[in-house]
VEXKOL-307845 format. One record per residue (C-alpha): x, y, z; residue number from 0; residue in three letters. Coordinates in pm, 1 decimal. Last residue first. Layout:
BEGIN
     east    north       up   k   r
        X        Y        Z NUM ala
...
END
This chain:
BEGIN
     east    north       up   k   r
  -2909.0   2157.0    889.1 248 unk
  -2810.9   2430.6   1156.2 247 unk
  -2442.7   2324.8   1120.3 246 unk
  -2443.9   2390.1    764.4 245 unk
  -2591.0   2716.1    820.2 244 unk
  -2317.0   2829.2   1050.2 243 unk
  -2078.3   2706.6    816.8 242 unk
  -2144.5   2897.1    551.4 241 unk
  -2163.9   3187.4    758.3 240 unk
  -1824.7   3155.4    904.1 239 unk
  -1716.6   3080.4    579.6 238 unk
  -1801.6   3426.2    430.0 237 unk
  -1717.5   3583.6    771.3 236 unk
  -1395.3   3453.6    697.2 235 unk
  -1406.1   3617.2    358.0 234 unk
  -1432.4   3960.2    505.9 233 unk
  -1101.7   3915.5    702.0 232 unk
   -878.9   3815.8    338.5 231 unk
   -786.0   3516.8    159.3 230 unk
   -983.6   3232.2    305.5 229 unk
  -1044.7   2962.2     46.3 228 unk
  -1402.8   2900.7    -32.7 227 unk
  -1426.4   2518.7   -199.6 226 unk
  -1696.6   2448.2   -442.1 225 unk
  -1865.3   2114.1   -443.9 224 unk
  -1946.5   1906.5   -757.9 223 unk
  -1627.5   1720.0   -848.0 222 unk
  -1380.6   1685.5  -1098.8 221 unk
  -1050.4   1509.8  -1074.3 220 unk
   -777.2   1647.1  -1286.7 219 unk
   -498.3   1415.7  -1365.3 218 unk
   -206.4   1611.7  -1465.7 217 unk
     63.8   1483.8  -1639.0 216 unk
    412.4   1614.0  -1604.9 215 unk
    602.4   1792.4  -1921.0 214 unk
    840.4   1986.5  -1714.0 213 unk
    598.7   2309.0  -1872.7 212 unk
    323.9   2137.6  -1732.2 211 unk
    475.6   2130.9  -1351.4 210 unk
    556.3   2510.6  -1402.7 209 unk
    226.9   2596.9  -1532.1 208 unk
    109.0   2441.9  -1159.9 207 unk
    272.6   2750.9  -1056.1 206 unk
     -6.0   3040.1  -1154.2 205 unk
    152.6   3351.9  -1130.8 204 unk
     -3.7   3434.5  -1524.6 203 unk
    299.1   3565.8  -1675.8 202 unk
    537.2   3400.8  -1395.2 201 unk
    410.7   3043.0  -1480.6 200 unk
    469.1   3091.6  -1865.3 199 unk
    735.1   3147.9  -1864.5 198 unk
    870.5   2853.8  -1584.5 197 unk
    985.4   2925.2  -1251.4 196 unk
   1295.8   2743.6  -1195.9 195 unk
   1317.3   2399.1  -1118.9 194 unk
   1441.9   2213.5   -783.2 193 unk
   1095.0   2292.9   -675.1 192 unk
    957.3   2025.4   -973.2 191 unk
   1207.4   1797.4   -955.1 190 unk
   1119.7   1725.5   -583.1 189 unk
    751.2   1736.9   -596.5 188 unk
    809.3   1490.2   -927.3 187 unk
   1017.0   1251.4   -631.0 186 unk
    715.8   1236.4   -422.4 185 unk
    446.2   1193.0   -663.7 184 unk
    235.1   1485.2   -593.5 183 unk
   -159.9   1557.9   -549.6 182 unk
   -275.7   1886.9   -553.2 181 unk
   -556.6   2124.0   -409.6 180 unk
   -608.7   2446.8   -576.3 179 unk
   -963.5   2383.5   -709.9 178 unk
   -984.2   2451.3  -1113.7 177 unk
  -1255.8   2619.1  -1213.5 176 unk
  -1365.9   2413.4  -1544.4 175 unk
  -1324.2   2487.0  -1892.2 174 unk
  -1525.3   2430.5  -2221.1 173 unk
  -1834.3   2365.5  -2072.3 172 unk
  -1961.3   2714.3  -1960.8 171 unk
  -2199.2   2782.4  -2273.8 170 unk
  -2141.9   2911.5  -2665.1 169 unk
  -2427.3   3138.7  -2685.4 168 unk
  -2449.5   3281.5  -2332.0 167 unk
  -2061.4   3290.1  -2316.5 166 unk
  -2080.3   3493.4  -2602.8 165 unk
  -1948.8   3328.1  -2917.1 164 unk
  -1623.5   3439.9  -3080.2 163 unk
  -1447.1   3145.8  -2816.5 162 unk
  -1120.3   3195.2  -2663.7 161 unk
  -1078.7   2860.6  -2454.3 160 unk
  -1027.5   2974.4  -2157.6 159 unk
  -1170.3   3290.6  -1977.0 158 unk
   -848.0   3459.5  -1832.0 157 unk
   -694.4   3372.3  -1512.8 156 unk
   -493.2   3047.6  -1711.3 155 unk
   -469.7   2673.0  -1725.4 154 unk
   -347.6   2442.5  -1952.7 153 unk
   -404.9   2102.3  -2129.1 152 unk
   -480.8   1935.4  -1751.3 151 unk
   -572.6   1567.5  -1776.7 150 unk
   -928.1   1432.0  -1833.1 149 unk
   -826.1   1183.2  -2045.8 148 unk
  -1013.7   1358.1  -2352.5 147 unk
   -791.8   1639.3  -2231.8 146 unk
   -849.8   1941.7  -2002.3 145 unk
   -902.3   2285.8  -1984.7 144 unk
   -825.8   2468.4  -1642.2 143 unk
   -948.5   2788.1  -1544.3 142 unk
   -829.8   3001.2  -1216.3 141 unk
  -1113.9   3245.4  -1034.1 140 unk
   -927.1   3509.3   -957.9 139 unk
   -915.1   3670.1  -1299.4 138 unk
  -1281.7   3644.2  -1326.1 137 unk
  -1422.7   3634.3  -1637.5 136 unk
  -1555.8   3258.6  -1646.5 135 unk
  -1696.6   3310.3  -1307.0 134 unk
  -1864.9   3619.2  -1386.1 133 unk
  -1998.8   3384.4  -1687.9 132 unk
  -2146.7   3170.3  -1463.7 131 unk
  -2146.3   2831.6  -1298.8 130 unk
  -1797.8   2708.1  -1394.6 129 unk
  -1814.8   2287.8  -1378.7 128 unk
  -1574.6   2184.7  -1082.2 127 unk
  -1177.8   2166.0  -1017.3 126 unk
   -953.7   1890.1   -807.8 125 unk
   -575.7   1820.8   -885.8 124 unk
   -325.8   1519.0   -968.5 123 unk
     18.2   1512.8  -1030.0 122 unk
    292.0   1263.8  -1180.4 121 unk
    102.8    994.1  -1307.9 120 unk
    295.9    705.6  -1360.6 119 unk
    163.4    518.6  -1046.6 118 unk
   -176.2    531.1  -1197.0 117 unk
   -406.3    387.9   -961.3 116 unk
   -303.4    468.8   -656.0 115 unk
   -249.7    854.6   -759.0 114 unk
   -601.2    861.6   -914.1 113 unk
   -741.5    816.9   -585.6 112 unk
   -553.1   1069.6   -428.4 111 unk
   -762.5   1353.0   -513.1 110 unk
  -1087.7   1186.1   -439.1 109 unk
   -935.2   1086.4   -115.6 108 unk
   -908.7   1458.2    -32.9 107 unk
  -1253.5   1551.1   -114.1 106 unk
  -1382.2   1269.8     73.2 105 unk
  -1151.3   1348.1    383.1 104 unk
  -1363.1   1699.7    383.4 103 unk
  -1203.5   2088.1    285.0 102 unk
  -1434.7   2338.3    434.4 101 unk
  -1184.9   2549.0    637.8 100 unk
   -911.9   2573.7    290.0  99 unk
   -668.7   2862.3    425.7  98 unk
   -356.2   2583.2    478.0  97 unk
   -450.0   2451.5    136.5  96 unk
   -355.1   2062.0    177.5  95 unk
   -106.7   1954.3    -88.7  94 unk
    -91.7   1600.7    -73.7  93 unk
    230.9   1407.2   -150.2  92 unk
    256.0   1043.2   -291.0  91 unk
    507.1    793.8   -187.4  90 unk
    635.5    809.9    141.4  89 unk
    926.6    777.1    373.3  88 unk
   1024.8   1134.7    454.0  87 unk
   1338.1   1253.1    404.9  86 unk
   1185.8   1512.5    164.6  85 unk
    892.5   1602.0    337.5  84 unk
    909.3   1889.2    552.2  83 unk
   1114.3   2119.7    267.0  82 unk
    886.7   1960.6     11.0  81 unk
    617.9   2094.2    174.6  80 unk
    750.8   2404.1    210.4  79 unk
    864.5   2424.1   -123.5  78 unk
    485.7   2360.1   -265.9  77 unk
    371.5   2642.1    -24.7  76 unk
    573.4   2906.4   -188.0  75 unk
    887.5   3101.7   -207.8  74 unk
   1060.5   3013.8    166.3  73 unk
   1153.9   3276.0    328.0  72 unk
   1050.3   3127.3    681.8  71 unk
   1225.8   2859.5    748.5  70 unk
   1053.6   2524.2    779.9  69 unk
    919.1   2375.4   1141.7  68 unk
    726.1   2020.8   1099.7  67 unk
    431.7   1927.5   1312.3  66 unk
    297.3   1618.8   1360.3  65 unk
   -147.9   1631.9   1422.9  64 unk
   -330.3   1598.1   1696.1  63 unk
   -529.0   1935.7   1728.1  62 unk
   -291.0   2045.4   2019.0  61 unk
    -12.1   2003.7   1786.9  60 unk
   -185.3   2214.3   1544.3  59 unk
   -178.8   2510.9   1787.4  58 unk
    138.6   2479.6   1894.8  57 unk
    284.3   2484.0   1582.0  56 unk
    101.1   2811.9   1468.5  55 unk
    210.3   2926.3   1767.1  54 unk
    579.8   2865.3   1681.4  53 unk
    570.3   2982.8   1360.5  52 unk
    764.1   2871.4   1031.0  51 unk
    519.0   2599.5    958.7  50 unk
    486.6   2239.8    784.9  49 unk
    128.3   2026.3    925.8  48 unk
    100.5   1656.0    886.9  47 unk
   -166.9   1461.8    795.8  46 unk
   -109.3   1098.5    864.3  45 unk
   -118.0    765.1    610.0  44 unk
   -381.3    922.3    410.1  43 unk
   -645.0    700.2    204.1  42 unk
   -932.7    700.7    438.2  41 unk
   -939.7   1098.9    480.2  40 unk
  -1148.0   1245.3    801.6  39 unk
   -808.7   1359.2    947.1  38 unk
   -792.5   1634.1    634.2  37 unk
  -1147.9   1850.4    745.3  36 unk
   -989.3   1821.1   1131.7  35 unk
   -685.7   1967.1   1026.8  34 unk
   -852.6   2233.1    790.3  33 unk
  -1065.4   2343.2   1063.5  32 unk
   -796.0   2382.4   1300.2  31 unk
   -586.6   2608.0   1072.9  30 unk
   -839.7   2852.3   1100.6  29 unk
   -841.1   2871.4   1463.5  28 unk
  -1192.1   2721.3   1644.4  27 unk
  -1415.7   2996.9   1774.2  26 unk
  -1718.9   2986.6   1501.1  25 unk
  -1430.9   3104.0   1286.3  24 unk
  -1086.0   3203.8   1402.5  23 unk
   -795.0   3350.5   1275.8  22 unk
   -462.5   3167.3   1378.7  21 unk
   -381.2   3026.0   1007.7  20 unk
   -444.2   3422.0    881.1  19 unk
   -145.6   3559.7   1115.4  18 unk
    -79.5   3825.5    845.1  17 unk
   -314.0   3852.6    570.5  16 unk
   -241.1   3983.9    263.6  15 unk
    153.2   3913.8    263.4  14 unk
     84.7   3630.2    440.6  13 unk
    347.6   3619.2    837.0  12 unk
    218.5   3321.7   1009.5  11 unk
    294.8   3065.0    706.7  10 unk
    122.5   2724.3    697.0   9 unk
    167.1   2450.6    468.0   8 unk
    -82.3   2182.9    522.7   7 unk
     62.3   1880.8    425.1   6 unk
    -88.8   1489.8    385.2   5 unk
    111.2   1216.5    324.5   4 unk
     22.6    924.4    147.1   3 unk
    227.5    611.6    196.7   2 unk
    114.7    320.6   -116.8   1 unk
      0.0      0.0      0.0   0 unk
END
């Protein structure tokens, strides 16, 4: 059986939002909710959380889960994790959103799924049908077009593919919103932050171009629900709201 670990990278001091993994919603920390969300996954060996901050440590060590300390100026969440797991016996690598409160185990294990199968897939990720043409337009709303395979042919901020038909006439099917949660094979996580940024990854800041521009497959694993991330103070009270009513249900 194939080791799946599961990362939250979590950084006290976010350009936007300082101290965001110690926020709390409904009175639990941020990063709290995500633990518990990944510890509900069948198919991950342990869940694991990769910090710079000592509170944030404490915090998820009181929530049950290992905690590794990386240094601080770091470039991104995929080189923390890589940082905490690269003497680490295992064979695929999730990438748990640190600001991702209504991630679920089912979620997760839908992303790893296709990792068990295929052992020569390098990377897997989650995404969901577009719902409007705000959506489509949206520059922070990331697009992904896939293959007949259902693996990643690009993705981009802009509304993908180009079509000369309104988005009324021609429809929403010919992208999805892609959901920022990936799946690694251990030793692609490794080639891939020993890389430089990529072109095409630093004209739209979106680093999974990096992993396509290496030439590694992406499964992409679509699902129904939509994930709100936690980027700035108004959209906890999004998610604090969203959960409220899920709790009243």
């Amino acid at each position: 059986m194939s080791r799946v670990l599961g990362v939250i990278p979590a950084r006290y001091g976010a350009t936007r939002f300082p101290g965001k993994p110690l926020e709390k919603i409904l009175g639990k920390e941020l990063i709290v909710w995500v633990i518990e969300g990944a510890k509900q996954s069948k198919l991950l060996s342990e869940v694991l959380v990769a910090t710079d901050d000592q509170r944030i440590a404490a915090v998820a060590m009181k929530a049950g889960v290992r905690v590794v300390m990386t240094e601080s100026a770091l470039p991104s969440g995929s080189d923390r994790i890589w940082a905490a797991i690269k003497n680490e016996n295992c064979d695929v690598v999730i990438n748990i959103q640190g600001d991702e409160p209504l991630i679920t185990g089912v979620l997760i294990d839908r992303l790893i799924e296709p990792m068990l199968k295929d052992t020569t897939l390098e990377m897997a990720t989650l995404a969901h049908p577009l719902t409007s043409d705000e959506e489509l337009h949206s520059m922070n709303a990331v697009k992904v077009v896939v293959n007949q395979k259902g693996e990643a042919l690009y993705f981009s901020r802009y509304a993908i593919p180009y079509s000369r038909l309104s988005a009324k006439q021609a429809g929403l099917g010919g992208a999805l919103k892609h959901i920022g949660l990936y799946a690694y094979r251990k030793n692609f996580l490794g080639q891939f932050c020993a890389a430089p940024p990529a072109e095409i990854e630093k004209a739209e800041s979106l680093e999974q171009l990096r992993a396509l521009h290496l030439g590694a497959r992406i499964k992409v694993v679509t699902v129904r629900e939509n994930l709100v991330g936690v980027d700035t103070p108004e959209d906890l009270r999004k998610v604090e709201g969203i959960l409220k009513a899920t709790q009243s249900q």
